[in-house]
N, C-alpha and C positions, 0 to 999 in steps of 0.2 A: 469702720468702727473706731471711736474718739480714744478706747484703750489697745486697740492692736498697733493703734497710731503713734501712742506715746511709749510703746516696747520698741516699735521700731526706730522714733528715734531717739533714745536710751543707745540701742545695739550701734546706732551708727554712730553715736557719741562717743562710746568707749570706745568705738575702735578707732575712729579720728585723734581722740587724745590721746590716747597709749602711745598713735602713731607718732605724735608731735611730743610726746615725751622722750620718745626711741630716738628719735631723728633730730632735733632741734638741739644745737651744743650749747643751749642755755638751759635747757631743763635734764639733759640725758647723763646722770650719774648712777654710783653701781648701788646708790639706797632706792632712788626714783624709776631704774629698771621697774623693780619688782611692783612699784607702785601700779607702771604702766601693765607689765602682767595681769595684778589683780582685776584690773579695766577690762581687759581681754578677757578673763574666767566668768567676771560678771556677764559682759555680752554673750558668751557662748550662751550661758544658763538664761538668760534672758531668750536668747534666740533660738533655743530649744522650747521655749515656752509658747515663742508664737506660731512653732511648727504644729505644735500641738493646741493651740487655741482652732488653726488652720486646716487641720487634719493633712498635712504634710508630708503624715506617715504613713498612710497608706497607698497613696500611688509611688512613694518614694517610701517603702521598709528600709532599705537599706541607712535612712539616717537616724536608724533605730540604734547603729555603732557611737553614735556622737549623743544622742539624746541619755542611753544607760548607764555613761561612763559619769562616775559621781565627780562633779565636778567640786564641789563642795570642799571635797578634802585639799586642794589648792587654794583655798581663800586662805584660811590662817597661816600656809606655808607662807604665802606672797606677803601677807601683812606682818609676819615675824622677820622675815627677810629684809622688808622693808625698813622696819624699826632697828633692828642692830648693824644693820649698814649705815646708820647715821649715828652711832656712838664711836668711842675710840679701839685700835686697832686690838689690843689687849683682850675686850671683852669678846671682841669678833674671833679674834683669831681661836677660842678656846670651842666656838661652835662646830659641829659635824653639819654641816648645810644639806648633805645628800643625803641626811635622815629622814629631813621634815618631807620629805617628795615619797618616802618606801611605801603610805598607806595609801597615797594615790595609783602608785603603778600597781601595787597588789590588787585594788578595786578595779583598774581597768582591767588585767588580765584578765581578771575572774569575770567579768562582764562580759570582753570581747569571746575567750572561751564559750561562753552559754550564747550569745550572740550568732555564734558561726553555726551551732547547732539551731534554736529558733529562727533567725531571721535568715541566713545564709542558710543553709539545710546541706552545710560540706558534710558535716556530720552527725551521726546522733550519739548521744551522750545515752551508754549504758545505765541499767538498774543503779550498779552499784557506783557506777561514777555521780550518776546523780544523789545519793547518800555520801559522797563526798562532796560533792558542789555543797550541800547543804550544810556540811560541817564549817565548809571555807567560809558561805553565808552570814554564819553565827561569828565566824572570826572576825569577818568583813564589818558586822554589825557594831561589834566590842571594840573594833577602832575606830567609827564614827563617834559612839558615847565615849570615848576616852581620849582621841588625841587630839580630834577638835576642840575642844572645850580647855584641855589642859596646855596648849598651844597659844592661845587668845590668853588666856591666866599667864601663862607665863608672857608675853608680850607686855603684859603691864607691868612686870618684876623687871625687864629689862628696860621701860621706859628708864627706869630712876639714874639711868647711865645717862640722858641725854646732859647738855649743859645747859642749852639755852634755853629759857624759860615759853619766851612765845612758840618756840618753834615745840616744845615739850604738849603745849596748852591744843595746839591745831592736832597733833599726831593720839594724844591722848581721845578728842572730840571724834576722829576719824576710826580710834579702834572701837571706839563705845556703840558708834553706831551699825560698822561690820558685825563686833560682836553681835547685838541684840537681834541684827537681822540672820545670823547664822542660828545661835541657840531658840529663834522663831521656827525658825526651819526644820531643827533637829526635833525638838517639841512638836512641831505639827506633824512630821513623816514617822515619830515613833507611834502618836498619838493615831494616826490612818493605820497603820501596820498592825496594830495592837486593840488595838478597839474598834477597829473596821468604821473610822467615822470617813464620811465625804469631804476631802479636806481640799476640794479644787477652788473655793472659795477663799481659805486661808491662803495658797498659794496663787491666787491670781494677788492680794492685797501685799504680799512679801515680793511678788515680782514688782509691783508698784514700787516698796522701796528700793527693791535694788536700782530700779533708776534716777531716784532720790538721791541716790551714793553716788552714781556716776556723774547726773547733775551738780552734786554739791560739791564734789572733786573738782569739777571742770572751773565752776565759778571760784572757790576758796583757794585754789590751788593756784590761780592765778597771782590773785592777790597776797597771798601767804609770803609767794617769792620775790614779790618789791619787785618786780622787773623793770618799774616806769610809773612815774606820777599819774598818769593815766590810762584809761582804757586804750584810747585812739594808737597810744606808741606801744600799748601791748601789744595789739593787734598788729598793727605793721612791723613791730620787728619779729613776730611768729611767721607772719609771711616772708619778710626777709630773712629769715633762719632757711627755713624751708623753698626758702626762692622760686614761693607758689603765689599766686595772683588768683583768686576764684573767677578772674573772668577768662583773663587768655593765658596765665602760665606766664606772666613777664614776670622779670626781676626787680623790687621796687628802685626807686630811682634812692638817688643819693642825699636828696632833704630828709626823707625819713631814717635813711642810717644816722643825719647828724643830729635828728631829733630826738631819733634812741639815744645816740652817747649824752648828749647834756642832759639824760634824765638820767644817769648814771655820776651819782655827786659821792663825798666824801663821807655821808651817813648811813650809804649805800649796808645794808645790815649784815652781807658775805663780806665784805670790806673790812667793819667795825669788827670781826668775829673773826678774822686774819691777822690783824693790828694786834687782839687782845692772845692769839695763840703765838701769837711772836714777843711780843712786852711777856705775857705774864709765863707760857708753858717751853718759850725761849726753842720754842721748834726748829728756828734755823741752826743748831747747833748737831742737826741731825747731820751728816755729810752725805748720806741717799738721797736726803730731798730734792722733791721734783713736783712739777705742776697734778700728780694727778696725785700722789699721797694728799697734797693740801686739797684737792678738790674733793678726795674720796673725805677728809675732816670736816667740809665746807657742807657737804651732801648736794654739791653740784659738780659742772662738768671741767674737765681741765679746760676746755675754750672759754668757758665763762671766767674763770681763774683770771686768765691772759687778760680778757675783755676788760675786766675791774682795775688790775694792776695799772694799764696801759692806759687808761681813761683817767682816770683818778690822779694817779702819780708823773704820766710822761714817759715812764721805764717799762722796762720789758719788766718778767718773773724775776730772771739770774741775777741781775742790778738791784732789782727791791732788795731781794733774800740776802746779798752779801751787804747792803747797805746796813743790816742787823749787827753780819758778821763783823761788819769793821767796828763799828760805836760796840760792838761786844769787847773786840781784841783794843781798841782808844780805854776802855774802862776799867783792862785787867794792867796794862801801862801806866796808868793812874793809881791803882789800888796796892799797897806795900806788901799784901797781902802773895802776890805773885810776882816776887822780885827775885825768885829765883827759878821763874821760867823764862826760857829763851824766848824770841819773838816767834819764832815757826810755832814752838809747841804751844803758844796761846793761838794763832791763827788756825792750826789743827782740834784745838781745845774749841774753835767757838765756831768751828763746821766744812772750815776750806779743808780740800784735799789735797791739795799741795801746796809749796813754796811760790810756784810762777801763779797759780790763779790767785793766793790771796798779795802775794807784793804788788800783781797788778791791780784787782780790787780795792786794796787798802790807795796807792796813788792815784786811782780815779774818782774816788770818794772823799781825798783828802788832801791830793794836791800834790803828799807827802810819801817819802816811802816811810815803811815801821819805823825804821832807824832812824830817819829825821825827824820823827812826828815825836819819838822815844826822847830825844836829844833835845826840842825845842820845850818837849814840855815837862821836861824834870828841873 
């Protein structure tokens, strides 16, 4: 069947990519986790559907624990996760993350609970327990219509934190379309529940999108992240990331590593968006900083970080970073304005943590120590 065919491979999509998003150190950062998550939650719910298109459930009940559990309630969690993990650390750090996951785990207990009794038969749920189940029902139900719905709403209050406009324009396109097929869902399951209509119709057509989403992740997502001027060096450096071969598991040779770096130029757009957090928000001045802060900024992985620096400029990360600090500490030596800071406390003022890393920094970048660069150019 031409539509059992296109769930199935939907389900092996998403989990192929989640996979290459988990694992590949050009796509796996702590916004593009949750991304890959989301891929995961889709596939289950998709692959609950063809058990059930399949009748699945009857020689096998028992995957009646995986089909009940609402999986639902983890799409907005993953697509809100996703979005404020790619803003700055300020707005994140004000979130409780282990809230958006309470209406999922309450909905499985309560599932698996009635589960062990129906389909397991460990026990039977008394009169009056079941006049409780049905209470928790009603609660179970008042957090599908409220926290999904106001989860996705607020994901678009915390777009307005992103910076960059293109990457704002893709993430915005991605929630419109999660949204519309979540509040489809919720619509069609209240509308079966309440009006007793046959809504297996409506949710074969929603199962169809949800592979629509995983498709168009897979395709956009690609190209979203500029990884290479073309398809052919995407594709081989995802194999060389993953150091898979679809035929025998070899490792690719070494023309396509060097085909990958020279698709890696100076307009490189994590590049330009490094460049512009150093000139404009003067980030090196942080003294914590480290490859994976700038990468959690970047909403990619600290190895991709390395990858750009090193292709691009010649230098490692710690050489780029201080290469700021010293034209920081040459500008404040210049400026009258700091004529009565010593040279350490400008060196400490523009990120070095000591005297021997920035005297040695400052004479590998200029030739010069403080004092003679202080001397030669007053």
């Amino acid at each position: 069947m031409i539509y059992t065919t296109l769930l199935n491979i939907a389900v092996f999509q998403g989990i192929v990519l989640g996979l290459i998003i988990l694992k590949s150190s050009l796509f796996n950062s702590s916004s593009n986790k949750y991304l890959a998550y989301l891929l995961f939650t889709l596939s289950i719910i998709l692959l609950n559907h063809v058990f059930e298109i399949e009748n699945a459930f009857t020689p096998y009940p028992f995957l009646r624990f995986i089909d009940h559990i609402e999986w639902v309630f983890l799409i907005p969690a993953f697509i809100f996760l996703f979005v404020i993990n790619r803003i700055d650390d300020m707005v994140k750090s004000k979130q409780k993350l282990y809230l958006y996951f309470i209406p999922f785990a309450y909905s499985a207990v309560l599932n698996i609970v009635q589960d062990l009794d129906h389909v397991a038969g460990i026990y039977t749920i008394s009169d009056s327990g079941i006049g409780l189940i049905e209470i928790l029902g009603l609660i179970h139900l008042a957090l599908a219509v409220t926290f999904i719905p106001f989860l996705l709403i607020y994901s678009y209050f915390m777009i307005r934190h992103l910076k960059d406009s293109q990457e704002k324009k893709w993430i915005i396109t991605l929630l419109t379309i999660v949204s519309s097929l979540v509040f489809a869902f919720l619509i069609t399951a209240l509308a079966g529940l309440f009006l007793q209509y046959d809504i297996s119709s409506a949710m074969s057509i929603l199962a169809l999108s949800a592979t629509f989403i995983i498709h168009w992740t897979a395709y956009i997502g690609i190209y979203k992240y500029k990884l290479a001027k073309n398809k052919d060096a995407v594709y081989n450096f995802l194999n060389t990331d993953l150091t898979l071969s679809y035929s025998n598991l070899q490792i690719v040779d070494n023309s396509t590593l060097q085909e990958y770096r020279e698709s890696i130029t100076a307009d490189n757009l994590y590049f330009q968006k490094l460049e512009l957090l150093c000139k404009e928000q003067h980030i090196y001045t942080d003294s914590d900083l480290n490859r994976e802060k700038v990468a959690e900024k970047l909403g990619i992985s600290a190895g991709y970080v390395s990858q750009i620096i090193n292709i691009i400029t010649g230098d490692n990360f710690a050489n780029y970073i201080n290469q700021y600090r010293v034209e920081a500490v040459k500008g404040m030596i210049l400026n009258s304005e700091y004529d009565n800071y010593n040279l350490l406390a400008m060196g400490l003022e523009s990120g070095f943590t000591s005297k021997a890393t920035f005297y040695k920094a400052f004479k590998k970048h200029t030739g010069q120590t403080p004092n003679e660069y202080k001397n030669t150019s007053k």
